[in-house]
C-alpha atoms as one frame of an Amber mdcrd trajectory, in Angstrom:
protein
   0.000   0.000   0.000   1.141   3.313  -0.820   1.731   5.449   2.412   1.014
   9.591   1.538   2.673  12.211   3.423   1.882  15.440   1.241   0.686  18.037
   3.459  -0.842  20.186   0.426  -4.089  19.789  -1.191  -5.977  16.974  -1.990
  -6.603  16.991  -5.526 -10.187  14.685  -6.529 -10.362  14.089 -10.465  -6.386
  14.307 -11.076  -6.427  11.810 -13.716  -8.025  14.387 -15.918  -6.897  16.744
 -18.658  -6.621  19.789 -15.894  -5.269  17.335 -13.652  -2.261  16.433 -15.259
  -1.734  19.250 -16.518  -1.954  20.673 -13.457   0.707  17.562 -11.830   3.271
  18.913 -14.672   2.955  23.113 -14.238   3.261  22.244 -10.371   5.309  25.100
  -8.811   8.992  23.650  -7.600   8.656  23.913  -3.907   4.826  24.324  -3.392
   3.313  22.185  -0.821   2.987  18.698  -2.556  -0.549  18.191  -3.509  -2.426
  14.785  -2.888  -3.686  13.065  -5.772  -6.619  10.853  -6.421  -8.304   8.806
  -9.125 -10.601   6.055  -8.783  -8.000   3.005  -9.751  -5.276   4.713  -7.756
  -2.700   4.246 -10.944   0.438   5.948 -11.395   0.411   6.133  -7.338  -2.334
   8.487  -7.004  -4.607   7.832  -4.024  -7.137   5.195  -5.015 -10.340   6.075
  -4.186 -13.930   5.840  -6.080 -15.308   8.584  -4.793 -19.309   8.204  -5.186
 -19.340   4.358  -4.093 -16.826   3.993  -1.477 -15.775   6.401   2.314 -13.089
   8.326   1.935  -9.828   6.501   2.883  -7.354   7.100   5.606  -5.586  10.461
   4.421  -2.239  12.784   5.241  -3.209  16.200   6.876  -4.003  18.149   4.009
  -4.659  21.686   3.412  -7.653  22.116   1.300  -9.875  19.585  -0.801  -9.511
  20.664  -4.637 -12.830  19.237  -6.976 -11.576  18.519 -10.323 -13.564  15.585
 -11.033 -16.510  16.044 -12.978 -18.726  14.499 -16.261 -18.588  17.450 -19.065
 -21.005  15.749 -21.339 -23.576  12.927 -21.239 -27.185  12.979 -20.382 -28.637
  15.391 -18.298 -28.839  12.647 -15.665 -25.100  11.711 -15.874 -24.237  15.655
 -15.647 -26.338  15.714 -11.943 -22.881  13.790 -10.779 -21.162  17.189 -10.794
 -22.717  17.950  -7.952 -22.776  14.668  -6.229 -18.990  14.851  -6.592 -19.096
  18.619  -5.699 -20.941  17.054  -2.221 -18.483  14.214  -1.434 -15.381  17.064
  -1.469 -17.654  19.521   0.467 -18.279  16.993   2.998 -14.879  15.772   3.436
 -13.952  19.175   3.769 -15.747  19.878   6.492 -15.151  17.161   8.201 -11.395
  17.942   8.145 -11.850  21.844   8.460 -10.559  23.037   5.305 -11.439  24.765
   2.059 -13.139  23.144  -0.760 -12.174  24.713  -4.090 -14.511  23.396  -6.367
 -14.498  23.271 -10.574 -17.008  25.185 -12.016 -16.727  27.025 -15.146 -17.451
  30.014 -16.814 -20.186  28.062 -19.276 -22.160  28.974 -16.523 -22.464  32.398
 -18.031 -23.882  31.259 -21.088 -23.254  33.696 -24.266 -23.779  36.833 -21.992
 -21.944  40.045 -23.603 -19.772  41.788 -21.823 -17.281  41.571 -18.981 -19.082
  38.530 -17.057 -19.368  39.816 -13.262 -19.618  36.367  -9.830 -22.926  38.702
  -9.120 -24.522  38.582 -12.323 -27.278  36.471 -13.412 -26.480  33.403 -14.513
 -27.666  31.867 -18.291 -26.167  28.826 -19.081 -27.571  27.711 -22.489 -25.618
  24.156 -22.572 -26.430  21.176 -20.902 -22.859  21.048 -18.838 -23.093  25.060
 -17.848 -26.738  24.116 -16.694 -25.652  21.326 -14.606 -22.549  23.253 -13.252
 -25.206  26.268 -12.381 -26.891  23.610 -10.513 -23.927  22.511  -8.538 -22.922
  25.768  -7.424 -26.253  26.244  -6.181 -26.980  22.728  -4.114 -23.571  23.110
  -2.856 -22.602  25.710  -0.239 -21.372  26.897   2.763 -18.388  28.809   4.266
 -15.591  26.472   3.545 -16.842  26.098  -0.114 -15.484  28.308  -2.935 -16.840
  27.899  -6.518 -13.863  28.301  -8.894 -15.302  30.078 -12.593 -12.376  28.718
 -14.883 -11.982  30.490 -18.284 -10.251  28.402 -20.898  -7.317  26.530 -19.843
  -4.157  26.520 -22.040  -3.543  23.080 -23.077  -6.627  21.632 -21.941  -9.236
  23.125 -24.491 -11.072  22.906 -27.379  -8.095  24.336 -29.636  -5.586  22.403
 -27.633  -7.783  19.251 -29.146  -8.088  20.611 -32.648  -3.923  20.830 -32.859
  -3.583  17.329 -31.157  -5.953  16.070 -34.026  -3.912  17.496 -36.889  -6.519
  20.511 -37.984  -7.668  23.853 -36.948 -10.521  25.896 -38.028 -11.257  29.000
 -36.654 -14.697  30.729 -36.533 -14.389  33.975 -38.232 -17.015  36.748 -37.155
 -18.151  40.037 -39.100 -15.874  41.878 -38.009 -12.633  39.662 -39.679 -11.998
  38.273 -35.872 -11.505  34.708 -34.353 -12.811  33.727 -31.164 -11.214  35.767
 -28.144 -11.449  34.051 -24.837 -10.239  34.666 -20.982  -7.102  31.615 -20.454
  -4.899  31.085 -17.973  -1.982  28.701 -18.023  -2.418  25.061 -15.933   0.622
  26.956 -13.714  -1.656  29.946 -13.289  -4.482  27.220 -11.961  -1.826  26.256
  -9.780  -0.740  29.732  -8.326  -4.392  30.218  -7.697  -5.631  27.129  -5.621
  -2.428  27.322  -3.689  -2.961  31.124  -2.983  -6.534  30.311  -2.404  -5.842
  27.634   0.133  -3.622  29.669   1.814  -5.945  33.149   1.950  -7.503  34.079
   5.573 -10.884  34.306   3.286 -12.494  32.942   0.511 -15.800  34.582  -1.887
 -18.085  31.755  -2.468 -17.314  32.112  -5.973 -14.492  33.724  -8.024 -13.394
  33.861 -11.913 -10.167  31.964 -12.778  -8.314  33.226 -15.475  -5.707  36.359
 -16.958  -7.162  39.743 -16.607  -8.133  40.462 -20.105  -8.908  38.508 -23.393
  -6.865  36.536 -25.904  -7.562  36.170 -29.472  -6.652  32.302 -30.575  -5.809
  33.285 -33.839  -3.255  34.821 -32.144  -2.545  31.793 -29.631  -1.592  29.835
 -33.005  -0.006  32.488 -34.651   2.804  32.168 -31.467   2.902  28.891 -31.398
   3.414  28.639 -35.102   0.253  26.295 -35.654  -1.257  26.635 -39.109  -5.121
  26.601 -39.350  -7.965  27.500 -41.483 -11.268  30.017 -40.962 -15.128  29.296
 -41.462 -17.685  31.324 -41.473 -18.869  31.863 -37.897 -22.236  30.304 -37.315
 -25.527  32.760 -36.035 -25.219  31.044 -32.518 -21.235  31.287 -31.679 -19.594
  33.042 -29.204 -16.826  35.700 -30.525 -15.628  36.958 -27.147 -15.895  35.829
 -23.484 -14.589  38.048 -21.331 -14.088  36.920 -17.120 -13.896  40.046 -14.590
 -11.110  38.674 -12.582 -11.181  41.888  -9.959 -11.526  39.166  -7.108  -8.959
  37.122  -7.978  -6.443  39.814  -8.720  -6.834  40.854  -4.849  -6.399  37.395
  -3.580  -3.681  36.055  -6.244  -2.980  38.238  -9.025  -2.102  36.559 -12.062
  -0.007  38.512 -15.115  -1.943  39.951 -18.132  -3.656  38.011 -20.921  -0.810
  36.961 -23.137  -1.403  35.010 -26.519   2.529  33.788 -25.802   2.210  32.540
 -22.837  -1.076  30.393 -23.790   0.907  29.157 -27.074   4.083  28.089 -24.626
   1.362  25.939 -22.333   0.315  24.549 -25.362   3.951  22.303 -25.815
């Protein structure tokens, strides 16, 4: 049996695309984080969260919710927050913070710079079901994390691991332009979070400011192609990261530093 002695956060869901992406942008000297998976491979912490107790653990310093279903039925999404529960609970249980996935598709296609105390209009399935989790679950130890694209982990990251890019291009000659940050920007921010005397229930994750993935490619040297936007896509998403810039402030939005997470 493997015997744990990290003293940092327990991460749930690490097996995922954010997760090891987070395990690889890990700051050098950071309190080790904890990491689980339901088969325990690769020496992660075993543990199936929704059918079995939590095992025997380290002291930790927070409980970090990665694990989640992004698509499915609308039945098989209602595990977000079942999962969401399990790391409140534990949480509490063990007196720390609970930093929980959510993500900014909770927004919906909203204009502007997207506001924690604005209305929320999810129009997909998984925003819906993450709207949902946010609101079942709550209390003071709980912090909703908002997470704009992550570099390496989304849908263009997938387009240049399957060989082809197409970009949406909108009226006015643009790409999509999205809020990122960089898996070690993730990082910075649940460690700072952990660490902060107090936590908003919810909070956006990601650069101050807006990054044009034409650009992103551009850097990285990635060739791709443009389509016509369609009526119902998104040309800009914009996070108001005022929050998080007092609690861990992260460097501007930078089309560079997106293309470098993207190696």
């Amino acid at each position: 049996m493997t015997k744990f002695t990290q003293t940092g956060p327990l991460i749930l869901g690490a097996s995922g695309r954010v997760g090891r992406a987070l395990a690889r942008a890990w700051p050098a000297g950071a309190p080790a984080p904890l990491r689980q998976s339901r088969d325990g491979a690769g020496g992660m912490l075993a543990w199936d969260i929704l059918n079995a107790p939590a095992p025997d653990l380290p002291p930790i310093d927070s409980v970090v919710v990665l694990a989640g279903i992004a698509r499915g039925t609308d039945k098989a999404l209602t595990l977000n927050t079942s999962l969401a529960q399990t790391g409140a609970d534990l949480g509490e249980r063990l007196g720390v913070p609970v930093l929980v996935a959510s993500s900014q598709a909770v927004y919906g296609s909203q204009p502007g710079l997207l506001r924690e105390d604005q209305t929320l209009k999810p129009t997909s399935a998984y925003g819906r079901a993450k709207a949902a989790m946010e609101a079942a679950v709550t209390g003071p130890h709980v912090t909703h994390l908002r997470i704009g694209n992550v570099a390496g982990c989304d849908a263009l990251a997938a387009g240049i691991a399957q060989g082809g890019v197409v970009l949406d291009r909108f009226a006015d000659g643009q790409g999509p332009r999205r809020a990122y940050c960089t898996p070690h920007d993730l990082a910075r921010v649940l460690i700072g979070l952990a660490a902060a005397p107090a936590r908003p229930p919810v909070v956006n994750i990601a650069r101050p400011g807006i990054v044009a993935m034409a650009d992103v490619l551009d850097a990285a040297g990635v060739a791709f192609n443009w389509t016509p936007a369609p009526a119902e896509a998104l040309p800009e998403m914009a996070l108001d990261v005022t929050l998080l810039q007092g609690i861990c402030p992260l460097p501007p939005a930078d089309a560079a530093a997106v293309a470098g997470a993207l190696a």
